[in-house]
C-alpha positions as CSV (number, residue, x, y, z in Angstrom):
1,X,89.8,53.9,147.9
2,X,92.2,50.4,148.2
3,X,95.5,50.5,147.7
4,X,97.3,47.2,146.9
5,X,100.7,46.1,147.1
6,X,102.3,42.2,146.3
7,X,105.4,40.7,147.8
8,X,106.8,37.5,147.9
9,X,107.3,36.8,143.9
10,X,110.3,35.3,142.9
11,X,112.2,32.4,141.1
12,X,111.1,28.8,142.4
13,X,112.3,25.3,141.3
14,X,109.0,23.2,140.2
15,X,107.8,21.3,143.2
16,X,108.3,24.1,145.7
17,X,106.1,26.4,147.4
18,X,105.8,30.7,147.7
19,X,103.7,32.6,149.2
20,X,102.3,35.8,148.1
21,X,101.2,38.6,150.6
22,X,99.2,41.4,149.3
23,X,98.9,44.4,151.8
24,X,96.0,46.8,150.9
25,X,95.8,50.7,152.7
26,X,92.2,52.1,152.9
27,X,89.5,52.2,155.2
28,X,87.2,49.9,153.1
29,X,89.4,46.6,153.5
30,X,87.3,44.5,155.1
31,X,84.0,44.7,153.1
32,X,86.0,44.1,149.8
33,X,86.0,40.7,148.1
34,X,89.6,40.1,147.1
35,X,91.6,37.6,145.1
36,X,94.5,36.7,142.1
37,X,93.9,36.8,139.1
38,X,97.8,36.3,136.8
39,X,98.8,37.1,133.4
40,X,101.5,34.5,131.6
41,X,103.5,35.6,128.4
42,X,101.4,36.1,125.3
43,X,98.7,35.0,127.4
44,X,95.6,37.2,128.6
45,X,95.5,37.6,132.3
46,X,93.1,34.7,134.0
47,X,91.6,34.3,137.2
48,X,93.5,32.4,139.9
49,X,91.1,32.6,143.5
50,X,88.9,35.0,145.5
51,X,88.1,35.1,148.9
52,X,84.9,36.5,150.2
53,X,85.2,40.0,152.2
54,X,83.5,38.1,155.3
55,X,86.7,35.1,154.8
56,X,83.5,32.4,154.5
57,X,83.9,31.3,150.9
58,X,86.8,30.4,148.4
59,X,87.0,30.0,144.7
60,X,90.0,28.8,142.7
61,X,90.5,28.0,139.6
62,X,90.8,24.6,138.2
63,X,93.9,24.4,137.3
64,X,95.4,25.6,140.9
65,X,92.4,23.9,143.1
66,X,94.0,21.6,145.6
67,X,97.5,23.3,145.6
68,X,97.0,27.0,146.2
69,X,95.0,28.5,149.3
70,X,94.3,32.0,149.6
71,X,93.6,33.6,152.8
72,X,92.7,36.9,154.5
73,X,93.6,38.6,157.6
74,X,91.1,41.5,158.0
75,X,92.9,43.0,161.4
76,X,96.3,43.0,159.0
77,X,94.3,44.2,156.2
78,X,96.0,41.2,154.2
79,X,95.6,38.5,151.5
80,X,97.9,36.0,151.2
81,X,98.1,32.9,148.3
82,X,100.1,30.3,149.4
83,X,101.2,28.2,146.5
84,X,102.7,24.8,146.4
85,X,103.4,22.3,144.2
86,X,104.6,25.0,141.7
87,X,104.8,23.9,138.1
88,X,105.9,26.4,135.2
89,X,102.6,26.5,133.9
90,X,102.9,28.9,137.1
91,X,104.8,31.1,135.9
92,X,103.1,34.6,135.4
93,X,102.6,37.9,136.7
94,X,100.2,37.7,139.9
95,X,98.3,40.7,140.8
96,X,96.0,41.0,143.6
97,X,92.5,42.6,143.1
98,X,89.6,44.1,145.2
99,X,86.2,44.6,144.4
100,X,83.5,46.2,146.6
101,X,80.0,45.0,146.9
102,X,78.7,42.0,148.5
103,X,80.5,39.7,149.8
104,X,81.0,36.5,147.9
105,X,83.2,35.0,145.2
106,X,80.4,35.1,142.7
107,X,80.6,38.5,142.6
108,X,84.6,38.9,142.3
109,X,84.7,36.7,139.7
110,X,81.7,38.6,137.5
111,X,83.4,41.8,138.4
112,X,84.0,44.3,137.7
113,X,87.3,45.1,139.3
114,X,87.4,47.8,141.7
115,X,91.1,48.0,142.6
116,X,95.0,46.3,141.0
117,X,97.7,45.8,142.9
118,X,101.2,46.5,140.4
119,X,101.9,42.7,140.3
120,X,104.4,40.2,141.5
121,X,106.6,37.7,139.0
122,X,106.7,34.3,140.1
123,X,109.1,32.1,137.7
124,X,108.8,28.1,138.2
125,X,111.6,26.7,136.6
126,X,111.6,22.8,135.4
């Protein structure tokens, strides 16, 4: 079992930069792909970027791909996407996401989803 839980959410003028922490309890942390996934208004929940339980490989999405970079620190059992260049086509729920297997985007990204974090609001105004 992985418990997940976001900070850093908050309200953000466009142009700046948060970061998002996600801190995940369990013994299985560091053989679980992890990664963001958001949900806008009215809008269904897309994915945002993964990061490989071994930390080798990275996937974003297109339309955050140069401007968010998510990391993981294994010993602090943390992910972390650090956003910048925030526009409010940002603005969403984020929730951070596990998935056991093998390592690898690929397989994140195909899912299933093994484990949600409750989700963080980050609001980009204009």
């Amino acid at each position: 079992q992985v418990q997940l839980v976001e900070s850093g959410g908050g309200l953000v003028q466009a142009g700046g930069s948060l970061r998002l922490s996600c801190a995940a309890s369990g013994r299985t942390f560091s053989s679980t792909n992890m990664g963001w996934l958001r949900q806008a208004p009215g809008k269904e929940r897309e994915f945002v970027a993964a990061i490989s339980w071994k930390g080798g490989s990275t996937a974003y999405a297109d339309s955050v791909k140069g401007r968010f970079t998510i990391s993981r620190d294994n010993a602090k059992n943390t992910v972390y996407l650090q956003m910048n260049s925030l526009e409010p086509e940002d603005t969403a729920v984020y929730y951070c996401a596990a998935q056991s297997g093998p390592s690898g985007t690929y397989y994140f990204r195909r899912g299933p989803i093994d484990y949600w974090g409750q989700g963080t609001r980050v609001t980009v105004s204009s």
